[in-house]
N, C-alpha and C positions, 0 to 999 in steps of 0.2 A: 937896390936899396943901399944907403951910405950912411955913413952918420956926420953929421955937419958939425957937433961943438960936445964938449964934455960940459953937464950940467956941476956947476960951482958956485956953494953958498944960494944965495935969492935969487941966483941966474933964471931959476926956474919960472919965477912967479911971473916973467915977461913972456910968458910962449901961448900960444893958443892951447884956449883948455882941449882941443883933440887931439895935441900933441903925443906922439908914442913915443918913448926912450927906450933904452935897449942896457942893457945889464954888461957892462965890457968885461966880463969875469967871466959869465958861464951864457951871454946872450939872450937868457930871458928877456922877453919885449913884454914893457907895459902898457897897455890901452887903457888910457880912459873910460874907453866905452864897455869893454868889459870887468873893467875893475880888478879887485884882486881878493879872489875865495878864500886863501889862505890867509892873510889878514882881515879877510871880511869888511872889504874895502867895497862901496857899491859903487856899480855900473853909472859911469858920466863923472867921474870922479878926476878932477884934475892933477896931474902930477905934483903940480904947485902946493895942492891943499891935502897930499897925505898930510898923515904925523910923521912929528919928527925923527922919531923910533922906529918909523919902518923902515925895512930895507927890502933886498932881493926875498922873495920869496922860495927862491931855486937853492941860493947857494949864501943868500946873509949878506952881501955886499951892500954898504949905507947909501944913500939916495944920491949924494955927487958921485958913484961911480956909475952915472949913470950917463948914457949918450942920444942927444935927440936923433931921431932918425930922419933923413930927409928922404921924404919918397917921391 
């Protein structure tokens, strides 16, 4: 597993909604497919289409500190 581009500004809205990113602070990986329980983000949820308010769930980091994963 790698991470191929740090997510910046509306970078995000061009990726495949399965796309996972990964948190470059403390590595939390977000999945779409399972969403995120702690913002009560539901399952199939694309990275694109969080709000714009959320961040890390782990550790608080805002959404461009985020990196896609290339698997």
């Amino acid at each position: 597993m790698s991470t191929a581009f740090f997510v910046r500004g509306g970078d995000a809205l061009g990726l495949p909604t399965e796309t996972r990113l990964e948190c470059k602070i403390c590595w939390h990986v977000y999945n779409p497919a399972d969403g995120d329980e702690v913002w009560q983000i539901p399952p199939g949820t694309a990275f694109s289409q969080l709000p714009g308010h959320w961040s890390c769930p782990q550790c608080g980091a805002p959404k461009q500190d985020f990196l896609v994963l290339d698997d």
